[in-house]
VMD Tcl script that builds the backbone (N, CA, C; Angstrom):
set m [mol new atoms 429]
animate dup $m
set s [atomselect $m all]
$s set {name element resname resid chain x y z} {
  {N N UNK 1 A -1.289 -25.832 -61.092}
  {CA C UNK 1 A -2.378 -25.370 -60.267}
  {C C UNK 1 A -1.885 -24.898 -58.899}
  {N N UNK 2 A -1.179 -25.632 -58.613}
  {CA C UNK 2 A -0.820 -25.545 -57.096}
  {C C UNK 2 A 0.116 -24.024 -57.160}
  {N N UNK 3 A 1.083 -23.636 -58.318}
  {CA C UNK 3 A 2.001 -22.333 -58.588}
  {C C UNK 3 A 1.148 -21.296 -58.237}
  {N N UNK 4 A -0.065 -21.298 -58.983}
  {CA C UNK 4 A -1.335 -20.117 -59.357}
  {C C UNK 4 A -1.733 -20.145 -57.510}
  {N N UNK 5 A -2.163 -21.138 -56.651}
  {CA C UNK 5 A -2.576 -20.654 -55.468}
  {C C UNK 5 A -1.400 -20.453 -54.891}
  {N N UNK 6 A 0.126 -20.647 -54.919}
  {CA C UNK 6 A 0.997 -19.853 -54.044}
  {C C UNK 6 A 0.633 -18.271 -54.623}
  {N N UNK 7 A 0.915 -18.258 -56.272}
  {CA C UNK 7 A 1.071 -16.567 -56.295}
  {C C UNK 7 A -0.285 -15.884 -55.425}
  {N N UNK 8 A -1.099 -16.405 -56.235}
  {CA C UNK 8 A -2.666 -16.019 -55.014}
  {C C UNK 8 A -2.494 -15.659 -53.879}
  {N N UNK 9 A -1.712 -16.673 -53.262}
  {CA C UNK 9 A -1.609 -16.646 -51.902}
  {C C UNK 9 A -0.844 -15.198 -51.214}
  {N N UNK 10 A 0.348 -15.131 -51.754}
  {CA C UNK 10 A 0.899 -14.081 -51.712}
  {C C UNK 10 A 0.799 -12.634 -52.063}
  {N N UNK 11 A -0.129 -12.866 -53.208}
  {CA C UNK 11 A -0.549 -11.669 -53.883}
  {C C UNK 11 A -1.732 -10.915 -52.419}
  {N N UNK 12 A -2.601 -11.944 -52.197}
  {CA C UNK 12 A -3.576 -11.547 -51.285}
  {C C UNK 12 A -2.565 -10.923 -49.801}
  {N N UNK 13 A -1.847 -11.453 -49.374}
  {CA C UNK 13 A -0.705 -11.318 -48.391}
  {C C UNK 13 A -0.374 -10.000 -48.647}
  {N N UNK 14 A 0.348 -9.710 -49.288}
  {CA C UNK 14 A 0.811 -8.565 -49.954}
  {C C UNK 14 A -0.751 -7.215 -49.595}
  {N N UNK 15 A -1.514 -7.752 -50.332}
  {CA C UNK 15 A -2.228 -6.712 -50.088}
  {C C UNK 15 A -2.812 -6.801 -48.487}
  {N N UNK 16 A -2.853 -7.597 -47.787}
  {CA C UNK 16 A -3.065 -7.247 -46.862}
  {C C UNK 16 A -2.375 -6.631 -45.593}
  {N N UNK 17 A -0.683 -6.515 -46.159}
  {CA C UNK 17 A 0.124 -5.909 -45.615}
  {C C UNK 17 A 0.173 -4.925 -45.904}
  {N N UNK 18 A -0.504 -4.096 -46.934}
  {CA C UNK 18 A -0.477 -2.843 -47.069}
  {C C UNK 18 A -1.152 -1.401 -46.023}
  {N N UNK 19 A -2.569 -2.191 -45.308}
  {CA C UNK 19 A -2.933 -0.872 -44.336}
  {C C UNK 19 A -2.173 -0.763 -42.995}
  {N N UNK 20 A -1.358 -2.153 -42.525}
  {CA C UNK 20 A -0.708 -2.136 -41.955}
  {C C UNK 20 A 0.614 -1.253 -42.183}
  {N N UNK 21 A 1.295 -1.144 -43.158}
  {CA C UNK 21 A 2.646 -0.915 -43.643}
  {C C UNK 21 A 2.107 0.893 -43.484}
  {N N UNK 22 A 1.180 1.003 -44.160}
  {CA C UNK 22 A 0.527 2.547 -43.822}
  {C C UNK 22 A 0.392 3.037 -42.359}
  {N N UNK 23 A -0.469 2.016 -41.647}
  {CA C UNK 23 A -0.615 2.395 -40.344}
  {C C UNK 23 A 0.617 2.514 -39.533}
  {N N UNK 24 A 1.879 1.740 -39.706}
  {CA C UNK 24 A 3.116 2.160 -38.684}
  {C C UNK 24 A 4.106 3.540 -39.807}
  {N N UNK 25 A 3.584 3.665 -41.027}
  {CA C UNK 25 A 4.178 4.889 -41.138}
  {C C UNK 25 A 3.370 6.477 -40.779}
  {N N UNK 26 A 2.001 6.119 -40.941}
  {CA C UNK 26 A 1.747 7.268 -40.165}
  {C C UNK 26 A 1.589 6.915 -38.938}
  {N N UNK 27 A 2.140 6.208 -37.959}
  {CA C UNK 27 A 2.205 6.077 -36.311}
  {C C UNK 27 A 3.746 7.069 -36.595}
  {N N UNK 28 A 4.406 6.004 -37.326}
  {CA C UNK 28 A 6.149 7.148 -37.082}
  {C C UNK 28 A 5.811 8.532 -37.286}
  {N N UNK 29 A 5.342 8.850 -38.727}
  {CA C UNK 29 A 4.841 10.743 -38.731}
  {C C UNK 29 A 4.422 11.138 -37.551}
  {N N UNK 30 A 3.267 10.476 -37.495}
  {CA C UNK 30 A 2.712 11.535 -35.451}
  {C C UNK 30 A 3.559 11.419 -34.718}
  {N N UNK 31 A 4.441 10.715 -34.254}
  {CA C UNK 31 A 5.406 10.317 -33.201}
  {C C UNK 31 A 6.329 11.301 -33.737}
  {N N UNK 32 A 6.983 11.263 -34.996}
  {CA C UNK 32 A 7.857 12.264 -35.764}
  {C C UNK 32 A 7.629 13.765 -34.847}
  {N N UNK 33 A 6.132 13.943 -35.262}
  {CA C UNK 33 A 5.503 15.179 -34.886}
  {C C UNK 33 A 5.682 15.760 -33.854}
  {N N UNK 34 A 5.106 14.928 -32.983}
  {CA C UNK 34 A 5.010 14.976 -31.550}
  {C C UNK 34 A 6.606 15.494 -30.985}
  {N N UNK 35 A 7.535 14.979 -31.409}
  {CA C UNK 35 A 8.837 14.632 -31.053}
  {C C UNK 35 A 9.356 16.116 -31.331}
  {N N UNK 36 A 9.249 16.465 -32.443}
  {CA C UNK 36 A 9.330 17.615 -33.279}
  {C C UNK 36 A 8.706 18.933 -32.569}
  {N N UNK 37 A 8.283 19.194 -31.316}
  {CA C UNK 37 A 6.785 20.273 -31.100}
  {C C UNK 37 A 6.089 20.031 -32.196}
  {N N UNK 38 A 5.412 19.815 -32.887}
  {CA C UNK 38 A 4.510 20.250 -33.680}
  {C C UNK 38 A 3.522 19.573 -33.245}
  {N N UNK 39 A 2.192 19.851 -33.058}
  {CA C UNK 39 A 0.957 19.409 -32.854}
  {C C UNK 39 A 0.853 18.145 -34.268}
  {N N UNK 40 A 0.180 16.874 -33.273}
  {CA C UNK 40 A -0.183 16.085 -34.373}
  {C C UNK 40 A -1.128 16.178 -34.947}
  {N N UNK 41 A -1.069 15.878 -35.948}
  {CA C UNK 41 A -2.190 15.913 -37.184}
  {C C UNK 41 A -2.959 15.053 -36.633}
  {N N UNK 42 A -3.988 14.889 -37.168}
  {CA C UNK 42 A -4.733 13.551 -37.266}
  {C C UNK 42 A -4.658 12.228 -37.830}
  {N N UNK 43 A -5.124 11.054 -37.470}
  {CA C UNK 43 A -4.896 10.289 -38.050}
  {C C UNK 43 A -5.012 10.221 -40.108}
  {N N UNK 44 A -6.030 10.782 -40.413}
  {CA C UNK 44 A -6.947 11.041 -41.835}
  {C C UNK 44 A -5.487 12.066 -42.272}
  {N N UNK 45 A -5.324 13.104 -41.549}
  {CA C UNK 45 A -4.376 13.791 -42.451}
  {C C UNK 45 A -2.784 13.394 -42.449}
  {N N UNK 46 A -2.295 12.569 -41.204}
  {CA C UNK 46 A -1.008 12.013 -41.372}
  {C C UNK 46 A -1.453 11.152 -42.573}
  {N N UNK 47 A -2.218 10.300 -42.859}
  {CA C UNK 47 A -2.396 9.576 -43.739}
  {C C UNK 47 A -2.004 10.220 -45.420}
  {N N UNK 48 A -3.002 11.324 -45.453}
  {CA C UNK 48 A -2.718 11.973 -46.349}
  {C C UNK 48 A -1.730 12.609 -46.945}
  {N N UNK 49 A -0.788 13.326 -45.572}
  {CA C UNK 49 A 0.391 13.708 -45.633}
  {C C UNK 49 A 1.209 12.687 -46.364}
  {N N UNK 50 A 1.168 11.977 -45.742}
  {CA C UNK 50 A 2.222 10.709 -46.339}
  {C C UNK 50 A 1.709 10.167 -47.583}
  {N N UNK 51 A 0.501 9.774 -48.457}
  {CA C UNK 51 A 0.737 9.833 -49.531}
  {C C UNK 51 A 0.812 11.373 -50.648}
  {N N UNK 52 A 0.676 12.281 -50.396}
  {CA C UNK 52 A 1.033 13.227 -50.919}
  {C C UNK 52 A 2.650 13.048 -50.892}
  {N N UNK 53 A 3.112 13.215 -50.094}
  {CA C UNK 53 A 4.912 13.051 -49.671}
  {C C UNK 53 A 5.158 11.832 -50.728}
  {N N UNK 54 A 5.010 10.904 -50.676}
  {CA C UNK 54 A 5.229 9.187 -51.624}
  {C C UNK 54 A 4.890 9.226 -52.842}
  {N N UNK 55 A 4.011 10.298 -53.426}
  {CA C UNK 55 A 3.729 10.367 -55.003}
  {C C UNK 55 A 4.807 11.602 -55.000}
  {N N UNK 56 A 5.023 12.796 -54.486}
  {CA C UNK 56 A 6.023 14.076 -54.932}
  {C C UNK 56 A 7.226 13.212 -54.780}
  {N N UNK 57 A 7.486 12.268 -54.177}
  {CA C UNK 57 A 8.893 11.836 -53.995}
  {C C UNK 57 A 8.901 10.560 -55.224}
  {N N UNK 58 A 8.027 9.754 -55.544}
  {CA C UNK 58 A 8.199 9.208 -56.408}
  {C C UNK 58 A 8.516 9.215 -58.398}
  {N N UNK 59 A 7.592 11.043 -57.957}
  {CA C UNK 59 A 8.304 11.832 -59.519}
  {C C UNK 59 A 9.174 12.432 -59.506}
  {N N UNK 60 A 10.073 12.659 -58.484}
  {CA C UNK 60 A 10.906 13.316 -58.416}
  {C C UNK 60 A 12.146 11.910 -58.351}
  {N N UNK 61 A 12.234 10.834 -58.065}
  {CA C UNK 61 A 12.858 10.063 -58.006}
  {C C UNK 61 A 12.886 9.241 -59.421}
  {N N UNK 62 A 11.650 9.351 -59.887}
  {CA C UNK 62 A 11.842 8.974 -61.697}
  {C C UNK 62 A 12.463 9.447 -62.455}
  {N N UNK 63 A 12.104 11.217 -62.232}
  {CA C UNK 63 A 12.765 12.189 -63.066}
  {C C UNK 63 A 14.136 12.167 -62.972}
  {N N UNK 64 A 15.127 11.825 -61.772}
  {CA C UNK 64 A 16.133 11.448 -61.198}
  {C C UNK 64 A 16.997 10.137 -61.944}
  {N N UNK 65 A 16.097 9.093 -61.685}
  {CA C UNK 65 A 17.052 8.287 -62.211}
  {C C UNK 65 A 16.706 8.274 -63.321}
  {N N UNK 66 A 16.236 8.055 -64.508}
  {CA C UNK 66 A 16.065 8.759 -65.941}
  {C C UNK 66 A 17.642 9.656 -66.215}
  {N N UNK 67 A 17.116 10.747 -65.756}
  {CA C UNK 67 A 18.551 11.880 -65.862}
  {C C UNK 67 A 20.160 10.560 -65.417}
  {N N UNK 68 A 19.791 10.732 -64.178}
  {CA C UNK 68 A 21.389 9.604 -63.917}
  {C C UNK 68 A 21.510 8.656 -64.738}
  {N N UNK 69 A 20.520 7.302 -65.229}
  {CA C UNK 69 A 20.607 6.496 -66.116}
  {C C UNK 69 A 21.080 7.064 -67.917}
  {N N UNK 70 A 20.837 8.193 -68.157}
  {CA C UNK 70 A 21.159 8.762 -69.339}
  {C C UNK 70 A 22.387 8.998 -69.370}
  {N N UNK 71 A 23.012 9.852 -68.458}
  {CA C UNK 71 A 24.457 10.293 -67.972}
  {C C UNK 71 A 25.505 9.636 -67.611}
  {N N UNK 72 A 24.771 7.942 -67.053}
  {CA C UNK 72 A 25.914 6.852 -66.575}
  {C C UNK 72 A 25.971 6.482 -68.174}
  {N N UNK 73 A 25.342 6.066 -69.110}
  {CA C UNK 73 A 25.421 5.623 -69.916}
  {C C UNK 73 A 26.631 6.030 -70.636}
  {N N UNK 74 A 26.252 7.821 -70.663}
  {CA C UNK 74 A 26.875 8.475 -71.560}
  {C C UNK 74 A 28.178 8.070 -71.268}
  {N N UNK 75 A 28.820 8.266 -69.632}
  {CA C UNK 75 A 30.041 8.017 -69.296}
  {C C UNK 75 A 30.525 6.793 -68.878}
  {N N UNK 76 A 29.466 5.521 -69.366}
  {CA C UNK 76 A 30.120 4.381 -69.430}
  {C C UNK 76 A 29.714 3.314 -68.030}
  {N N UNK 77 A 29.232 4.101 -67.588}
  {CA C UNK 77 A 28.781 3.433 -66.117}
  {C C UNK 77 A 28.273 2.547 -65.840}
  {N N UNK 78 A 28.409 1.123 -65.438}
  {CA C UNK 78 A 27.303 0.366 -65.116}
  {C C UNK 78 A 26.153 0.581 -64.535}
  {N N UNK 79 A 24.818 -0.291 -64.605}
  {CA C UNK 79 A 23.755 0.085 -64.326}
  {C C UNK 79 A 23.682 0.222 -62.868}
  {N N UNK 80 A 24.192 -1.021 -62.285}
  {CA C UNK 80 A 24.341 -0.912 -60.771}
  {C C UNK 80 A 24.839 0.472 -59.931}
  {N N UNK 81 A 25.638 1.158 -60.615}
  {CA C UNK 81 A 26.611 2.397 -60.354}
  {C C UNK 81 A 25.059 3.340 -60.099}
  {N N UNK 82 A 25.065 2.978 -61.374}
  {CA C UNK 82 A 23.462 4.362 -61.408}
  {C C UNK 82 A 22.501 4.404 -60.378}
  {N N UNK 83 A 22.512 3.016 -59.850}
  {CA C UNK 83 A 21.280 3.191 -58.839}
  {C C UNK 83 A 22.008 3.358 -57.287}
  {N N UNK 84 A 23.072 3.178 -57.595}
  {CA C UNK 84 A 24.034 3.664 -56.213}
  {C C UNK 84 A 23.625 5.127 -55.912}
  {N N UNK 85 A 23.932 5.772 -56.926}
  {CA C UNK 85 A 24.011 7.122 -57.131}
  {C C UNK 85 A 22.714 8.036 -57.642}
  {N N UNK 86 A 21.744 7.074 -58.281}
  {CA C UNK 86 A 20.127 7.816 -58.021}
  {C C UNK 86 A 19.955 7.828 -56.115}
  {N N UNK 87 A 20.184 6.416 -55.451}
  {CA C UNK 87 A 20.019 6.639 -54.364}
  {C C UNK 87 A 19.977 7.689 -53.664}
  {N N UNK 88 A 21.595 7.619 -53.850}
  {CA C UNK 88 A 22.682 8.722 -52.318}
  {C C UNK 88 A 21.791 10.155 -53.201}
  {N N UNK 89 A 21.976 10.997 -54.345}
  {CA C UNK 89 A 20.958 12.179 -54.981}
  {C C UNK 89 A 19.618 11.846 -54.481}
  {N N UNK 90 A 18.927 10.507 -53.951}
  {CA C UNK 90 A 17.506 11.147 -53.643}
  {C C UNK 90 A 17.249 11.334 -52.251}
  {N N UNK 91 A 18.314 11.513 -51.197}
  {CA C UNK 91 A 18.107 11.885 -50.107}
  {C C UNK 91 A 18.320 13.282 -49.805}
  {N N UNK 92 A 18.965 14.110 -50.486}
  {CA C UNK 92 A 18.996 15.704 -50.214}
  {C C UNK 92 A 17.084 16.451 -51.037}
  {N N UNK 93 A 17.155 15.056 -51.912}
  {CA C UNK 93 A 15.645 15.623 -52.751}
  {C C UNK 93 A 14.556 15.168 -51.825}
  {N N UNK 94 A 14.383 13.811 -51.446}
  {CA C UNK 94 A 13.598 13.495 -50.218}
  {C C UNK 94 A 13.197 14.535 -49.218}
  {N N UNK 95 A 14.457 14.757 -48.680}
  {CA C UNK 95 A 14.711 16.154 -47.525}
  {C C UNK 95 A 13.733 16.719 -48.068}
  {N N UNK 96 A 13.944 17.921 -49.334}
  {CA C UNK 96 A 13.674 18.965 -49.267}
  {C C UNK 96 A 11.553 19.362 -50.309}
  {N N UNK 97 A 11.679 17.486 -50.302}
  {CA C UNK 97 A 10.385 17.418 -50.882}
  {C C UNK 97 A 9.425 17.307 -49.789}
  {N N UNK 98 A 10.084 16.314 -49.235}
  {CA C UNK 98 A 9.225 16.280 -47.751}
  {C C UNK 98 A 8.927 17.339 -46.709}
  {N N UNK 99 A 10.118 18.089 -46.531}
  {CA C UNK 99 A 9.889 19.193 -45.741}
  {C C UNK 99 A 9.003 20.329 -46.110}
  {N N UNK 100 A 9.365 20.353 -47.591}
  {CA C UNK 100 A 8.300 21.343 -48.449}
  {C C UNK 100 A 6.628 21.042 -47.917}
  {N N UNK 101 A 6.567 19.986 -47.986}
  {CA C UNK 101 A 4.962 19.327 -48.230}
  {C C UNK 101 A 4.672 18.858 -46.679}
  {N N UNK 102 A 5.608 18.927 -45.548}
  {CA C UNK 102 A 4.963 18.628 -44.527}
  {C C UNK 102 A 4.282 20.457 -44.044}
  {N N UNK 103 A 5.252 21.369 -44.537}
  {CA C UNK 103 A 5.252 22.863 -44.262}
  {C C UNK 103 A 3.959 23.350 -44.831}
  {N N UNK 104 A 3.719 23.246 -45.913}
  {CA C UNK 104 A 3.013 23.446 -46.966}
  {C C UNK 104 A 1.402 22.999 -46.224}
  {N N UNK 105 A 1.273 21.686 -45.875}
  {CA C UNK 105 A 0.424 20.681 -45.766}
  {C C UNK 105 A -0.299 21.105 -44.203}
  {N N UNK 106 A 0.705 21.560 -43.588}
  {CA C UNK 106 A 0.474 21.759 -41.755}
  {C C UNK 106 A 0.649 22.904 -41.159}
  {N N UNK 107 A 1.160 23.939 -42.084}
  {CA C UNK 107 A 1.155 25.330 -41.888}
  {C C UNK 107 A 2.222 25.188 -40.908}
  {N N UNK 108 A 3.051 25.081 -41.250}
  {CA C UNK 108 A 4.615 25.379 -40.362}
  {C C UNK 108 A 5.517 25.776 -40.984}
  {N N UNK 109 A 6.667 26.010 -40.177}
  {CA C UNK 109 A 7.852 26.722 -41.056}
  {C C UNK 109 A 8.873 24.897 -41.764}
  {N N UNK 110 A 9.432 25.841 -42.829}
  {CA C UNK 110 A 10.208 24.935 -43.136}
  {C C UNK 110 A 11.050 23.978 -42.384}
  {N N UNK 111 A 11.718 24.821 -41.917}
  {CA C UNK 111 A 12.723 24.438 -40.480}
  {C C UNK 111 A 12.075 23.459 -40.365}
  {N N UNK 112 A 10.677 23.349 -39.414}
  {CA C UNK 112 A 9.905 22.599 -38.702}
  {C C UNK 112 A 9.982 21.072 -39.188}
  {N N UNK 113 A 9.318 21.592 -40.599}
  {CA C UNK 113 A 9.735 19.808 -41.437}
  {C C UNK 113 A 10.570 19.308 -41.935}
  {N N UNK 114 A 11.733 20.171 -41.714}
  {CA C UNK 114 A 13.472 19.552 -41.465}
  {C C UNK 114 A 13.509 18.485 -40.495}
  {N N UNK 115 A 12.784 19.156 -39.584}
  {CA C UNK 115 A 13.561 18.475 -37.918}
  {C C UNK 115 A 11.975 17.352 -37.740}
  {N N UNK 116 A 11.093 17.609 -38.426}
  {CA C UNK 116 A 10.154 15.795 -38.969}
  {C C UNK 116 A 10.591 15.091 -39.354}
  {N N UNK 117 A 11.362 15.550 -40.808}
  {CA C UNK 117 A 12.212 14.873 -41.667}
  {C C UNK 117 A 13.012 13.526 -41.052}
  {N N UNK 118 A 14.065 14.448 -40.194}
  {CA C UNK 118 A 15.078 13.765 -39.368}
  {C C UNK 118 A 14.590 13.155 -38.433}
  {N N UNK 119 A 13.937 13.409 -37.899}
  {CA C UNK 119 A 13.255 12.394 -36.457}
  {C C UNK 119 A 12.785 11.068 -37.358}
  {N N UNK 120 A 11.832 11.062 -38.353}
  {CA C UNK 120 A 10.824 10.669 -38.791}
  {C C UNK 120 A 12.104 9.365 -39.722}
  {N N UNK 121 A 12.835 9.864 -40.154}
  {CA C UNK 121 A 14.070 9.142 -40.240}
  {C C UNK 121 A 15.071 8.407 -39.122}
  {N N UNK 122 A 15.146 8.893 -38.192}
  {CA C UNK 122 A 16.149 8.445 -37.489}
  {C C UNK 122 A 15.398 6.999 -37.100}
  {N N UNK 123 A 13.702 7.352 -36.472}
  {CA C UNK 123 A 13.306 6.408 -35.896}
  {C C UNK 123 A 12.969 5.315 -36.865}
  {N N UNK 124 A 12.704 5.473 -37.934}
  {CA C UNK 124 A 12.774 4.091 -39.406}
  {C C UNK 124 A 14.127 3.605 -39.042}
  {N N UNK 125 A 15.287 4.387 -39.055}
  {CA C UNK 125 A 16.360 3.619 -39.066}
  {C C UNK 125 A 16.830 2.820 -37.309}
  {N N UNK 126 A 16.065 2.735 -36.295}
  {CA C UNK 126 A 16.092 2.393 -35.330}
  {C C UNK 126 A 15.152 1.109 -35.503}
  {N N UNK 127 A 14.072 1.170 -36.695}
  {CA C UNK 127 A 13.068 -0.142 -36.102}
  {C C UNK 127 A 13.920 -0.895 -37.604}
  {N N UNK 128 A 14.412 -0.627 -38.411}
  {CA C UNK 128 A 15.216 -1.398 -39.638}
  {C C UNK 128 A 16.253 -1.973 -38.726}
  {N N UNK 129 A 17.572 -0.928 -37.955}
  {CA C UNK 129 A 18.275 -2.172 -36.885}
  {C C UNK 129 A 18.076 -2.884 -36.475}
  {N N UNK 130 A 16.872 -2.538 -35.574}
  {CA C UNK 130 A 16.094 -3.683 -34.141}
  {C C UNK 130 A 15.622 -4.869 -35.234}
  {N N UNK 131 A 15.255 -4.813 -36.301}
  {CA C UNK 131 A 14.732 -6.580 -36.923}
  {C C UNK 131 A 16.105 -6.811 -37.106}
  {N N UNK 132 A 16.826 -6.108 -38.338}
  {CA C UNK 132 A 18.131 -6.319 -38.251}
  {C C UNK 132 A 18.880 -7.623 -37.341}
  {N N UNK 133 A 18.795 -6.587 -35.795}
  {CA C UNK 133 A 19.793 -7.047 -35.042}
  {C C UNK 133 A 18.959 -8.710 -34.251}
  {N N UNK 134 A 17.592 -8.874 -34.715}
  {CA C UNK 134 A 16.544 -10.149 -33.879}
  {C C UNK 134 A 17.004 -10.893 -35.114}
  {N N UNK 135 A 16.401 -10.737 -36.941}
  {CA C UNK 135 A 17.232 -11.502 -37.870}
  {C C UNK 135 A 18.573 -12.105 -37.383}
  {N N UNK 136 A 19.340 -11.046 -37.075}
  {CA C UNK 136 A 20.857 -11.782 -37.585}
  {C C UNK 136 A 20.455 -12.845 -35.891}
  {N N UNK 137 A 20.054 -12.227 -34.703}
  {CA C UNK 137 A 20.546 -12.698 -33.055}
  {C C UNK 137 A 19.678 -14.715 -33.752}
  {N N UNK 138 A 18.224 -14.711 -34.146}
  {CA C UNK 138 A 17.897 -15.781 -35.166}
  {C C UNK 138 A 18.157 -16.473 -36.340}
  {N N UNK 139 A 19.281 -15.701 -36.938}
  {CA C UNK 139 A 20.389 -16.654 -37.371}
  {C C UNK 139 A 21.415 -17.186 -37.063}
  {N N UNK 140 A 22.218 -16.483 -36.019}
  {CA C UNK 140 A 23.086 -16.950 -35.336}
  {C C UNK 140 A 22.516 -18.308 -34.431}
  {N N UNK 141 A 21.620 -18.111 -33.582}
  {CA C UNK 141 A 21.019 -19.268 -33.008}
  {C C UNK 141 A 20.869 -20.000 -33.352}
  {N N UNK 142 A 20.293 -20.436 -34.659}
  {CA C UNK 142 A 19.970 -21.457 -35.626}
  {C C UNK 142 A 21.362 -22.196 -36.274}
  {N N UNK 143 A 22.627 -21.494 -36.257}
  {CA C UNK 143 A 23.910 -21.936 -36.807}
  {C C UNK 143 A 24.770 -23.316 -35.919}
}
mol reanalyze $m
mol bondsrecalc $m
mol representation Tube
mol addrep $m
């Protein structure tokens, strides 16, 4: 009984981390934007933007590792290998899905949602360090 209200517990957790987890990725897109010249969207259409972007990138990342998982096989590869290497292949596809569909979506030039792309990236990989670097500074303390 007590198993069933942890999963509960978490399950509900989970979903309630989800409009949050939405809301700081379309805060990064507008900020992306902003950063970028481009006039920000709105809240309703960064929203949108970004799941349009998360379903084109998610069939394109199936279709991906499928193909790589067939091909490691063929040549012997461990499974782990494969997802090394679906990875590092879905960031030139990311790029050029995202940029497509921010262009597409906001009436800008391609270029434009190159240089979203990259901002919109750089700054994910600035707030992934910063816990990063409070994790490890709160494990070290604790040692």
């Amino acid at each position: 009984m007590a198993g069933a209200l942890v999963v509960f517990g978490l399950c509900a957790l989970l979903l309630l981390l989800i409009p949050l987890v939405l809301y700081l990725l379309t805060y990064v897109f507008r900020l992306a934007c902003a950063l970028s010249g481009v006039p920000k969207p709105s809240v309703l259409a960064a929203t949108g933007i970004i799941l349009v972007n998360f379903v084109a990138d998610a069939v394109a990342l199936t279709i991906l590792e499928a193909v790589v998982r067939s091909g490691g096989e063929a040549a012997g590869l461990d499974r782990w290998e494969s997802v090394i290497i679906t990875r590092l292949l879905d960031l030139p596809v990311d790029l050029v899905i995202s940029s497509a569909v921010h262009a597409g979506l906001m009436g800008i030039r391609f270029g434009k949602g190159l240089e979203i792309w990259f901002v919109q990236r750089l700054i994910q990989l600035g707030i992934a360090t910063a816990i990063g670097l409070v994790a490890l500074i709160v494990y070290l303390a604790g040692a």
